[in-house]
Structure formats: structure tokens, C-alpha cells
PAVEXLO-528236 format. One line per 10 residues: number of its first residue (from 1); their letters; for each residue x, y, z of N, C-alpha, C, O. Coordinates in steps of 0.05 Angstrom, whole numbers. Layout:
<atoms>
NUM> A> X,Y,Z,X,Y,Z,X,Y,Z,X,Y,Z  ...
</atoms>
This chain:
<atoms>
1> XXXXXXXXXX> 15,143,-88,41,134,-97,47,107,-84,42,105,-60  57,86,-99,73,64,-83,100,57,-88,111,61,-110  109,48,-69,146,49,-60,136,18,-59,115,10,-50  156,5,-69,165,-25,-67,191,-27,-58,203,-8,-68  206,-38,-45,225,-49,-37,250,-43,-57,270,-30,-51  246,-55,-81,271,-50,-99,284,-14,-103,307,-8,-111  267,1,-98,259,27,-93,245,45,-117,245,70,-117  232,28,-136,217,40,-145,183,56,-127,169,50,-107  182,72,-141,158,89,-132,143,98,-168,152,105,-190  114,91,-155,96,96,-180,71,93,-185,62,70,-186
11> XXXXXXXXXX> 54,117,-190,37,126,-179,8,92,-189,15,73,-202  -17,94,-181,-26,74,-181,-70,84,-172,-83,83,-152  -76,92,-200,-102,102,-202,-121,88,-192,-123,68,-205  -140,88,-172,-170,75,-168,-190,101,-165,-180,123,-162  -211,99,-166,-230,111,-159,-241,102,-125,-240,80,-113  -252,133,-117,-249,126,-91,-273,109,-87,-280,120,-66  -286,94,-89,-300,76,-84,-300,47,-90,-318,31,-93  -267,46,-90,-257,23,-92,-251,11,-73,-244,29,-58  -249,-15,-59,-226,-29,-43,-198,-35,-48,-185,-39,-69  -193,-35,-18,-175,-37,-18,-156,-64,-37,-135,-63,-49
21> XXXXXXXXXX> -174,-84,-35,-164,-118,-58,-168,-100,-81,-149,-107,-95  -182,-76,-97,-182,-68,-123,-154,-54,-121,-141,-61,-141  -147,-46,-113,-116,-33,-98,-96,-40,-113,-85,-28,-132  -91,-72,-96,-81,-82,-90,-78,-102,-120,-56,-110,-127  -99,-108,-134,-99,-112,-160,-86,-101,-176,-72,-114,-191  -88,-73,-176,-75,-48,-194,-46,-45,-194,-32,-35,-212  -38,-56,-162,-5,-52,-160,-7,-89,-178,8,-98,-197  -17,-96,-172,-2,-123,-187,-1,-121,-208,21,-127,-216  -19,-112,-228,-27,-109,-254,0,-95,-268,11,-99,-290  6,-75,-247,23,-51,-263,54,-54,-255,71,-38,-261
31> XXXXXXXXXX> 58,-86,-235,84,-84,-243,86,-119,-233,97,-130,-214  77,-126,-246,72,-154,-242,100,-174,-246,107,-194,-233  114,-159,-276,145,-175,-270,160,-173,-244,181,-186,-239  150,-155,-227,163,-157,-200,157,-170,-175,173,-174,-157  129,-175,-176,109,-188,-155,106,-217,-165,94,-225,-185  121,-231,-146,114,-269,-152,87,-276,-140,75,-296,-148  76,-257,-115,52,-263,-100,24,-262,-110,20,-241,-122  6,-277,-110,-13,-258,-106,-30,-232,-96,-32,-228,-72  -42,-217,-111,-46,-191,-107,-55,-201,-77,-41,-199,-57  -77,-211,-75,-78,-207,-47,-63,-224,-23,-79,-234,-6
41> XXXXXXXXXX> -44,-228,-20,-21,-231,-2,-8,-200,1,2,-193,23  -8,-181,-20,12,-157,-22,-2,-141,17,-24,-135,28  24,-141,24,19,-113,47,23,-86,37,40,-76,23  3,-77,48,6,-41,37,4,-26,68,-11,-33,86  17,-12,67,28,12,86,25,35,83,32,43,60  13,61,104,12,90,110,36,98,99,55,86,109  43,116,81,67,137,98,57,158,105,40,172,93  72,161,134,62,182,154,83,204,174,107,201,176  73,216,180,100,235,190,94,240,213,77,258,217  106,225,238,85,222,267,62,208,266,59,187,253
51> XXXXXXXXXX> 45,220,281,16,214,273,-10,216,253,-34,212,254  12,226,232,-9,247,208,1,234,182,21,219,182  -14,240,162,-14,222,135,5,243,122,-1,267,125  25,238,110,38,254,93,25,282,73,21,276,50  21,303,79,8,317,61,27,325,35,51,322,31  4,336,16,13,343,-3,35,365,-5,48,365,-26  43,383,14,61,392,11,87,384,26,109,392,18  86,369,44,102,356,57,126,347,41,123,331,23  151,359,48,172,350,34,174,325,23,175,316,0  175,313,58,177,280,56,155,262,34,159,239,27
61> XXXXXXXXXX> 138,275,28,124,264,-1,136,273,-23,134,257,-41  146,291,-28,161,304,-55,179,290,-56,184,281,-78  195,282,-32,220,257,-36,208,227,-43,222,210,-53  178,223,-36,176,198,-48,178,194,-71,190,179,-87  158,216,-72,145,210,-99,168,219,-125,164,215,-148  192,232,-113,215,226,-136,231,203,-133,251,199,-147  223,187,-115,234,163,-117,248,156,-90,255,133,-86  251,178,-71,269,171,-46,254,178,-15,244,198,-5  256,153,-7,247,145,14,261,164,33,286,163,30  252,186,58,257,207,66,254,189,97,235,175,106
71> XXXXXXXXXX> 285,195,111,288,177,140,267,186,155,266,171,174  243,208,156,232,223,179,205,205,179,191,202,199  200,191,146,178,176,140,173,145,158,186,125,153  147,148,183,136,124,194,124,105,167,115,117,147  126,83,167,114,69,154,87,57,180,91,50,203  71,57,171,47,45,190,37,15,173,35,14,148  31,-6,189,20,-26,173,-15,-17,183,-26,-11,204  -26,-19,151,-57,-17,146,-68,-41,146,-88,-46,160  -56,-60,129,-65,-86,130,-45,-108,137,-20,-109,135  -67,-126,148,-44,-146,165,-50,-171,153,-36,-189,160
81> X> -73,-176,131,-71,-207,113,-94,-190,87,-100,-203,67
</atoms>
């Protein structure tokens, strides 16, 4: 799932033997009236709950992924350029 700032959230397909720039393509592609940047300028971020990646049953993912960012959620930076 990806959360942008405006507070949309929405989900965003690769195959796992993709990179991360193929990613990062896909979020641009799929909402590109919102992104003035180039795909690769975009920062992408963990969400994590402590030290651990949000699991699938984890509330705090059920709140993303309906659209709401859940206060308990660390954001971690993955990439830094």
C-alpha cells in the first residue's frame, strides 16, 4: 500500500523481482497528476510498529490501508536519494 501526504492510500503492484526505481515508477505512473517530481526523486518509507514491519493482521495496517494513518505507526526512511 502507499500513503502520500494528501492522505490518499493505494495499493501499487510489482513483482518481487523488481527494484526498488521500478517501484517508484509505478507510484508515479498511477498517480502522476499528483507528483510534479521525478519518479526517482520520490522517498519511500517502512511503516512499522516499533521495530517490526506492520503485519497483515496488525490493526495499524487495516487503518492504512482504509485510508487512515494510525498515531502508533513509525515511519522509517528506506531511501535517502
Amino acid at each position: 500500500m502507499c500513503h502520500i501526504r494528501s492522505g490518499s492510500v493505494f495499493p501499487v503492484i510489482i513483482d518481487g523481482n523488481e527494484l526498488v526505481e521500478d517501484l517508484k515508477d509505478a507510484i508515479k505512473m498511477r498517480i502522476s497528476d499528483k507528483i510534479q517530481c521525478r519518479a526517482a526523486k520520490l522517498k519511500l518509507y517502512l511503516a512499522m510498529k516499533g521495530n517490526a514491519l506492520l503485519s497483515d493482521s496488525e490493526p495499524s495496517k487495516q487503518q492504512l490501508e482504509e485510508g487512515n494513518v494510525d498515531d502508533d505507526i513509525n515511519i522509517c526512511l528506506i531511501l535517502t536519494h
